[in-house]
C-alpha positions as CSV (number, residue, x, y, z in Angstrom):
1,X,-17.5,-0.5,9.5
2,X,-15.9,-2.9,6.9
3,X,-18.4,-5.5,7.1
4,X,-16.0,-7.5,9.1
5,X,-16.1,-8.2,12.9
6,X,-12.4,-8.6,14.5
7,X,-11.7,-9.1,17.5
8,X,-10.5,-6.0,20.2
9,X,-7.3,-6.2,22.7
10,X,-7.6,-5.6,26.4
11,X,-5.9,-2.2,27.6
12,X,-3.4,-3.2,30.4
13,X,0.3,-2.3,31.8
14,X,2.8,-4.3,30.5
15,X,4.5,-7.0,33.0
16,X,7.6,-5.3,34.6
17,X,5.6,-2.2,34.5
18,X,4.0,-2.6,38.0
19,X,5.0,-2.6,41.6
20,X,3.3,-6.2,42.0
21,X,6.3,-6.9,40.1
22,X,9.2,-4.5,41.6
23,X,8.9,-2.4,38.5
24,X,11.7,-4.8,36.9
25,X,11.0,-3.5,33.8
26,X,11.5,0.3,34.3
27,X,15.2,2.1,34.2
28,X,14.4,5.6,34.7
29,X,17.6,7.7,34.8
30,X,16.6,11.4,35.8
31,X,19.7,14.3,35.6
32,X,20.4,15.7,38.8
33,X,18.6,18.9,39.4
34,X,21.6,20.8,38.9
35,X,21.8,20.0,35.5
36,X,18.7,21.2,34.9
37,X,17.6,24.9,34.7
38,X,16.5,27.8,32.4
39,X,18.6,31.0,32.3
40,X,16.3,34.0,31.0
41,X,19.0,36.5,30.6
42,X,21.6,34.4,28.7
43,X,22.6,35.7,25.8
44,X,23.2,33.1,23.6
45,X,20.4,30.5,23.3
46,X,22.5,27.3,24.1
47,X,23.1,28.6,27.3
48,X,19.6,29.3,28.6
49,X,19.0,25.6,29.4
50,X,20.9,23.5,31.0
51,X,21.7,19.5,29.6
52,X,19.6,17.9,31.9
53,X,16.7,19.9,30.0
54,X,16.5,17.4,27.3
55,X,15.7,14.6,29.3
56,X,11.9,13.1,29.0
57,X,9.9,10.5,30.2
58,X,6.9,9.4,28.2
59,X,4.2,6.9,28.0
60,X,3.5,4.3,25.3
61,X,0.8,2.1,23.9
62,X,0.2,-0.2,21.3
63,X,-2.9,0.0,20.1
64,X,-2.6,-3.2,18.2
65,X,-2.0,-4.9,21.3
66,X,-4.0,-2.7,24.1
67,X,-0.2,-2.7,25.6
68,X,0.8,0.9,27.8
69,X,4.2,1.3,29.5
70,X,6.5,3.9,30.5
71,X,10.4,4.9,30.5
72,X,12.5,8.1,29.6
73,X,14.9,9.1,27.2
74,X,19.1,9.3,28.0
75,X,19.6,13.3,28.0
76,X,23.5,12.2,28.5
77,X,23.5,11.1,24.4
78,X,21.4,13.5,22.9
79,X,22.3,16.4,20.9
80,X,20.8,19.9,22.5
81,X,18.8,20.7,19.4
82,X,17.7,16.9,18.4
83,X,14.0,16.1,19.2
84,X,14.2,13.1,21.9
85,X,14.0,10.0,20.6
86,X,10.8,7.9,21.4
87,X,9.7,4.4,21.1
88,X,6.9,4.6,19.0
89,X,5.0,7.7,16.4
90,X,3.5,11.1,17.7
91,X,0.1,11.1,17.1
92,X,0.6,15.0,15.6
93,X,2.7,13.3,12.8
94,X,0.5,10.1,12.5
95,X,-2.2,12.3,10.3
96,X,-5.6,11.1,10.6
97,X,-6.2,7.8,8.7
98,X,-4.6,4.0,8.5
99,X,-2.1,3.7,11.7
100,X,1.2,2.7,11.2
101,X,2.3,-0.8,11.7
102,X,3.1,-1.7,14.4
103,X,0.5,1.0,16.0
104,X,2.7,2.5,18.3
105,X,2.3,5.8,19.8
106,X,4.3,7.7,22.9
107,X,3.4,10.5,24.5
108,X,5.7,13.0,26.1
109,X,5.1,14.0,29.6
110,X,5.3,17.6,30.8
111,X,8.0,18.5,33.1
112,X,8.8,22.0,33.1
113,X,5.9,24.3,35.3
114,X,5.7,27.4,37.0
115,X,6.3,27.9,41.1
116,X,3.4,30.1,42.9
117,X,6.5,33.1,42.4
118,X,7.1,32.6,38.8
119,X,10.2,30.5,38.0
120,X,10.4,27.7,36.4
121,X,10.7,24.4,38.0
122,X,11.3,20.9,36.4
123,X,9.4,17.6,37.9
124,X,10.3,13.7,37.0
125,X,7.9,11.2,37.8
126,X,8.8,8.1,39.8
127,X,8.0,4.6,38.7
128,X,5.1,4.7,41.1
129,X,3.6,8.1,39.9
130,X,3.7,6.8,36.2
131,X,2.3,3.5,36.8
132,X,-1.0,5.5,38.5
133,X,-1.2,7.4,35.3
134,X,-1.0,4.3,33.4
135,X,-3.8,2.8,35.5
136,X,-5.9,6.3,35.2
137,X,-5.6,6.3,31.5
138,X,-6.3,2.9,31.0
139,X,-10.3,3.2,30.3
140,X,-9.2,6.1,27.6
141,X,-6.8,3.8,26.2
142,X,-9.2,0.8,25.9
143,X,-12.0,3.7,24.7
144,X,-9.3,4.5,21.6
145,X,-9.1,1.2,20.7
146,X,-12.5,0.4,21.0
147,X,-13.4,2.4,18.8
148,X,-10.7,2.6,16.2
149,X,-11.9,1.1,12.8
150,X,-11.0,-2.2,11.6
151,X,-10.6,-2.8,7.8
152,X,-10.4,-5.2,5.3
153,X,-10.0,-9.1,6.4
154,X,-6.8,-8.5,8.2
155,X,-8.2,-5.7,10.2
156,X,-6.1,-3.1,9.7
157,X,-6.7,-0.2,12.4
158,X,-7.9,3.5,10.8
159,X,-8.2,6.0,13.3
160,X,-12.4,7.6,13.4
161,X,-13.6,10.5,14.8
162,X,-14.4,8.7,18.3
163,X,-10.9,7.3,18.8
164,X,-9.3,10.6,17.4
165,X,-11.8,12.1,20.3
166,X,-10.5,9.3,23.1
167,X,-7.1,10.2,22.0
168,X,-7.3,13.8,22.5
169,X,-9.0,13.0,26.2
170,X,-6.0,10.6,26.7
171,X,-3.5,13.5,26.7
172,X,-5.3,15.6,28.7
173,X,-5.6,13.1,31.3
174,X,-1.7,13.1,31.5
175,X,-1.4,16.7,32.4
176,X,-1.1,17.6,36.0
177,X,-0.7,20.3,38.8
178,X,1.6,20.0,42.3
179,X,0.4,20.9,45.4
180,X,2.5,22.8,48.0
181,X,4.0,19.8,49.2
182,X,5.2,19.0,45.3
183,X,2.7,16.0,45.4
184,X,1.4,15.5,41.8
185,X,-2.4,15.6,40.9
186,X,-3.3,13.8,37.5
187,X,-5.7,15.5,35.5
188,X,-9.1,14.1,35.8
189,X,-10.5,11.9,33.1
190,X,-12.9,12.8,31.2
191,X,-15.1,12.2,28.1
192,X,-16.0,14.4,25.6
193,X,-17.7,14.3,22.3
194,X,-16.7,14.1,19.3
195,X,-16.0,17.7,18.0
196,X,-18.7,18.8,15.2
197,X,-16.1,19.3,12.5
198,X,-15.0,16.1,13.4
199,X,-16.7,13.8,10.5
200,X,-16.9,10.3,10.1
201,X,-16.6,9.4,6.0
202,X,-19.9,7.2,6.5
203,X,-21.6,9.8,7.4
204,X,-20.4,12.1,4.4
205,X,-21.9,9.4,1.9
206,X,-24.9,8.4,3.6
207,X,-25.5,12.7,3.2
208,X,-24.8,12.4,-0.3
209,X,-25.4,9.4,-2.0
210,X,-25.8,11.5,-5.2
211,X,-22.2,11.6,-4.9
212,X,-20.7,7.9,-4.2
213,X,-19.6,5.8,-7.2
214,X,-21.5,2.7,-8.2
215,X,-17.9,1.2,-9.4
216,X,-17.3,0.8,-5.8
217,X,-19.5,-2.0,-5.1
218,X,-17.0,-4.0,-7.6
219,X,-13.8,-2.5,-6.7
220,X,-10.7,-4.4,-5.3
221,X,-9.4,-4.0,-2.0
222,X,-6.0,-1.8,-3.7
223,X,-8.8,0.1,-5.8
224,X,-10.8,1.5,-2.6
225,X,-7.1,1.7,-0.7
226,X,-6.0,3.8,-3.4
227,X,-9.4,6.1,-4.0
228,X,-8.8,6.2,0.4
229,X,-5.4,8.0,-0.3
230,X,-6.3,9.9,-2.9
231,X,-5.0,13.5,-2.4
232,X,-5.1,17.1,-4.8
233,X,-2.9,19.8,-5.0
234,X,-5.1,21.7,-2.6
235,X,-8.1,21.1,-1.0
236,X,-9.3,18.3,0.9
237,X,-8.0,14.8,0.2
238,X,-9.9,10.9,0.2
239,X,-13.2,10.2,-0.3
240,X,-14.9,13.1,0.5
241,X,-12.7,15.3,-1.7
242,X,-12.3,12.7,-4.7
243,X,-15.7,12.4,-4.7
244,X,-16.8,16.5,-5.0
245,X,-13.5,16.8,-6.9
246,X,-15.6,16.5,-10.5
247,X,-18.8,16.9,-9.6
248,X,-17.5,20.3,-8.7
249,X,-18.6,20.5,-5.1
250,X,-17.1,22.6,-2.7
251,X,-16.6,21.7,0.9
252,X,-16.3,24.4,3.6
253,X,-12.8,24.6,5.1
254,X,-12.5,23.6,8.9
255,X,-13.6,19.9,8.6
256,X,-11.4,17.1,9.5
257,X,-12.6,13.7,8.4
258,X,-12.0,10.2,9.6
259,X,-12.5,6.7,8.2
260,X,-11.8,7.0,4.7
261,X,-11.2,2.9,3.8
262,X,-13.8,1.8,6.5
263,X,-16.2,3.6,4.9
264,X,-15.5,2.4,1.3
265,X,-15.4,-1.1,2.5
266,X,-18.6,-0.4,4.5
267,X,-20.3,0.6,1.1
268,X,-19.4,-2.0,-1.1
269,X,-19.8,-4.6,1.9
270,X,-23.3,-3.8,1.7
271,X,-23.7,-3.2,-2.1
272,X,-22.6,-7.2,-2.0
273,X,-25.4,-8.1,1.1
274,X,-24.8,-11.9,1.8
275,X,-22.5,-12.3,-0.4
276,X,-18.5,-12.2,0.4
277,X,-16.1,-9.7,-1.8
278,X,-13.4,-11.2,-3.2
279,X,-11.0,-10.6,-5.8
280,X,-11.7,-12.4,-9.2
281,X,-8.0,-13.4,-9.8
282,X,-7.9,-15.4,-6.4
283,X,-11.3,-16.8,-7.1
284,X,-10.7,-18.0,-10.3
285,X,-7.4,-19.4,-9.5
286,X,-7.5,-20.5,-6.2
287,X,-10.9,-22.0,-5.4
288,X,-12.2,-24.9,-6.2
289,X,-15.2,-23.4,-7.4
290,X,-13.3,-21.0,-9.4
291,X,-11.1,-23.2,-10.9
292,X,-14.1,-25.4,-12.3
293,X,-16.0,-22.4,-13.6
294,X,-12.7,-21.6,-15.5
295,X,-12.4,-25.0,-17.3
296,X,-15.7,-25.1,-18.3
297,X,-16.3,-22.0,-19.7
298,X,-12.7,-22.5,-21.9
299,X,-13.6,-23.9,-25.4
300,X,-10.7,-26.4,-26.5
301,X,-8.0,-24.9,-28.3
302,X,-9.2,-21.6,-27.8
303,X,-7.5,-18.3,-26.3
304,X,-8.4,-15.7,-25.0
305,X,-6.5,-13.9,-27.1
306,X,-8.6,-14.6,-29.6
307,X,-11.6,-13.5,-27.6
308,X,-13.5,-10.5,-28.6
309,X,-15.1,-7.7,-25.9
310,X,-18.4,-9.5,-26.3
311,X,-17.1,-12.5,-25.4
312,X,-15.5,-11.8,-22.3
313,X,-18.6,-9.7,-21.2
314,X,-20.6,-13.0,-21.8
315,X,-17.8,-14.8,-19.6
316,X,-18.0,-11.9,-16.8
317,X,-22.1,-13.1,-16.8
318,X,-21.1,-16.3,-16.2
319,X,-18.0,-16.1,-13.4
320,X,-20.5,-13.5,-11.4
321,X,-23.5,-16.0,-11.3
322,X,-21.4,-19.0,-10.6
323,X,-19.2,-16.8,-7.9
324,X,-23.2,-15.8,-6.3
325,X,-24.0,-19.7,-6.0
326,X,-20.9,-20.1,-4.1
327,X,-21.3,-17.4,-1.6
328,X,-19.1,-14.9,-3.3
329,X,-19.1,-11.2,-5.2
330,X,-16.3,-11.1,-7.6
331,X,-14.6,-7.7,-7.3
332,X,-12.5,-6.2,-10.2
333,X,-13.3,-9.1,-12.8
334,X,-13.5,-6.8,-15.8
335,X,-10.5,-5.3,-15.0
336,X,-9.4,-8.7,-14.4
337,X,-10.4,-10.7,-17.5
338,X,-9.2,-7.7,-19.8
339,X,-5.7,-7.9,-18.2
340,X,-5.6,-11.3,-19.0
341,X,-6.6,-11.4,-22.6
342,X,-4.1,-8.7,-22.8
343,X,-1.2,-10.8,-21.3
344,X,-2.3,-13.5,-23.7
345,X,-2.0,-10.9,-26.5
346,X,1.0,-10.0,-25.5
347,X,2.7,-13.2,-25.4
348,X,1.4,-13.9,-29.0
349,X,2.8,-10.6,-30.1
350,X,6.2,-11.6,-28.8
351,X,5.8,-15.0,-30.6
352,X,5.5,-13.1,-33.7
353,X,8.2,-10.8,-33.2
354,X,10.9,-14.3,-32.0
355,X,9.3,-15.7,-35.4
356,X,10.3,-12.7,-37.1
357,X,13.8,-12.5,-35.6
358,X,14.4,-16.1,-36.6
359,X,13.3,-15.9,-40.5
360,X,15.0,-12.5,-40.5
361,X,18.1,-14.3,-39.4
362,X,17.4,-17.7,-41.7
363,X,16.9,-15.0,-44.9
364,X,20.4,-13.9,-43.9
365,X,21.7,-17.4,-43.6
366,X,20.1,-18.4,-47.1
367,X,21.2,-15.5,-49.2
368,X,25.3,-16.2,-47.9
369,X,24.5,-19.8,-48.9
370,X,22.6,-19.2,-52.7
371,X,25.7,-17.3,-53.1
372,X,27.9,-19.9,-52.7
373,X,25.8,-21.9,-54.4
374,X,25.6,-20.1,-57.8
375,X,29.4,-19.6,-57.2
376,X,30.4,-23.6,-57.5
377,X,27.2,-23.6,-60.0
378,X,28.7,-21.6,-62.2
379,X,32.5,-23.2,-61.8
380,X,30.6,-26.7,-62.6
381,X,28.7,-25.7,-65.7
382,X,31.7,-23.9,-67.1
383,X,33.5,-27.5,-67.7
384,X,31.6,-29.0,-70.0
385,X,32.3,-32.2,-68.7
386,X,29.2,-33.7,-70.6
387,X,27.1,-33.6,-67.7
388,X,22.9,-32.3,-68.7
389,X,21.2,-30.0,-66.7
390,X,19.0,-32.8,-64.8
391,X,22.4,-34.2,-63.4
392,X,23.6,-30.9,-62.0
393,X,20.1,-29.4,-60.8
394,X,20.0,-32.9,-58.7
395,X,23.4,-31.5,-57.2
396,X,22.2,-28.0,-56.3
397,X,18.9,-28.7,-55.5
398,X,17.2,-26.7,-58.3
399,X,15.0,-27.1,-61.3
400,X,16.4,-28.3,-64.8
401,X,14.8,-25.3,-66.3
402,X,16.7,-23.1,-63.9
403,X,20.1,-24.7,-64.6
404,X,19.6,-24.3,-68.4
405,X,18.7,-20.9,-67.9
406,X,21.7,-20.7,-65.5
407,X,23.9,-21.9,-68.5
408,X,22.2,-19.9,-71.5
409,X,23.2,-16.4,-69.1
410,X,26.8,-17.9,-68.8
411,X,27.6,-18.6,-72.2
412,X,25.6,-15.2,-73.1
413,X,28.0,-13.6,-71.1
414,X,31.0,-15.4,-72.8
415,X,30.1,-14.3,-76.1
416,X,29.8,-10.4,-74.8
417,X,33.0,-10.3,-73.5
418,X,35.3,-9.0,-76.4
419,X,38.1,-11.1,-77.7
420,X,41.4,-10.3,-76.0
């Protein structure tokens, strides 16, 4: 679904996990029966069950790895109204899109049942019952992985209708029934279809292509990621709803839909045909081609600071054809070159503002030294030693005509002051 092919794990029982191998691997630690019971008419609701209640064995997989195995929790070290602690998510609090990394899921097993008169009894596997689930279950397993979506170059699992559907036929296959004899009989496995409200994203825009974006054909990988995740206030969230969100389209309540980044890699791997997405930036940068195209297009001693919208639209025209010749669709180059003429701008703003700083400081720096200067100025011209204004303007660095005018204002101001 994302244009990419990747490779799918083998569903199998971990080593340690089977009796070829003594089950070296498995530690189960059941309570003894007396620790476990239910007591209907207590009145407080601590006492109703006993300790050995919270005890629970489960099954795991990893559906990165195709790995299933089995163990229990230690109802000893648990508190009576903590949730038992398992080695990998609930597929309830998973939600419906990427899996977590790693893609680890356990399922609790059952143990409490009804007798044929009504009261409640409590059953723990043994190593060998769980390791024939395990080997029942296997085919569903390998059908969930199978079928899981794999996008982007690294693969990255997203659950889709048929592996939410396998899922769902997995846990059903771990329920079970006893016989008189207490002998325990795995539910049958089984294959359903893929529920009708159960809808792929694919599907959605291939319904309405009135309603996909063109920009997605260009779009970075964190650019579909982030239209994937998208979620409202209310409503429904992804593609489906980020899509109908302004076109104002309603969709009917009930649906639950699957592949929301497959399908928006799907689209724009095939809005790029042959050629492979990949982001500008690491194109231009890290590529051989890339890095030629770069140079070339620069003009000596220019920036592209100085570069005007017209001209980076004219070097977007070039980067896309010389990208095509080398087998690739640049993704997010407008975006990109903007950004960079916009770092550049920004590093000649700061320029100006560091240039500003330093004459500010240097116009500070001259004004305390003119002062001193006009200070012994005035000190020398007042001895009439004989010395002309060329001889002292060589001294303080100034004009003749200044000194003289220096030496007029003095002796003006002599001749104001009144005679003591």
């Amino acid at each position: 679904m994302s244009g990419t092919e990747h490779t799918r794990p083998t569903a199998h029982v971990v080593v340690g996990y089977t009796p070829q191998e003594g089950f070296v691997a498995v530690q189960l630690s059941p309570p003894p029966q007396e620790y476990v019971w239910h007591d209907r008419q207590a009145e407080h609701r601590q006492e109703r069950f006993g300790p050995g209640n919270r005890y629970q064995q489960w099954l795991a997989v990893d559906l990165g790895t195709g790995a299933i195995w089995f163990g229990d929790t230690d109802w000893r070290t648990q508190d009576g109204n903590a949730v038992p602690r398992l080695p990998g998510h609930r597929r309830a609090d998973a939600g419906d899109g990427a899996l977590p990394s790693p893609a680890v899921f356990a399922h609790p097993l059952t143990h409490r049942t009804t007798d044929e008169q009504g009261a409640d009894t409590w059953r723990f596997f043994t190593a060998e019952e769980l390791y024939a689930l395990a080997l029942r279950i296997l085919p569903l397993l390998q059908r969930v992985i199978g079928s899981l979506h794999r996008v982007g170059p690294a693969g990255d699992p997203e659950w889709s209708a048929e592996a939410a559907t396998a899922w769902t036929d997995l846990e059903q296959a771990c329920r079970y029934t006893l016989d008189a004899t207490g002998t325990v009989s795995w539910s049958e496995p089984r294959t359903r279809p893929v529920p009708g409200r159960w809808v792929e994203v694919a599907d959605f825009l291939a319904r309405n292509p009135e309603l996909c974006d063109p920009a997605w054909a260009t779009a970075t990988d964190a650019e579909l990621d982030a239209y994937a995740a998208w979620e409202p206030d209310s409503g429904y969230g992804g593609v489906p709803g980020r899509m109908c969100a302004p076109a104002g389209v309603r969709i009917e309540e009930g649906y639950t839909f699957y592949g929301h980044r497959a399908a928006l890699y799907a689209y724009r791997a095939a809005a790029c045909g042959d050629l492979t997405p990949v982001e500008a930036g690491r194109w231009l940068q890290t590529s051989d081609a890339g890095r030629r195209t770069w140079e070339s297009a620069k003009v000596v001693g220019a920036s592209l600071a100085d570069a005007t919208d017209c001209v980076l639209d004219h070097l977007a025209e070039t980067f896309r054809g010389a990208a095509a010749d080398d087998g690739v669709a640049l993704t997010g180059l407008t975006a990109y070159l903007w950004q960079q003429r916009a770092a550049e701008r920004a590093a000649v703003d700061d320029t100006l503002a560091a240039t500003g700083e330093e004459l500010k400081r240097l116009e500070e720096v001259l004004k305390e030294v003119r002062l001193v200067r006009n200070t012994v100025l005035t000190r020398v011209i007042s001895w009439t030693d004989g010395r002309g204004d060329e001889a002292i303007a060589r001294l303080a660095a100034m004009s003749p005509v200044a000194v003289a005018e220096w030496r007029e204002r003095l002796t003006a101001d002599r001749s104001a002051q009144p005679e003591g």
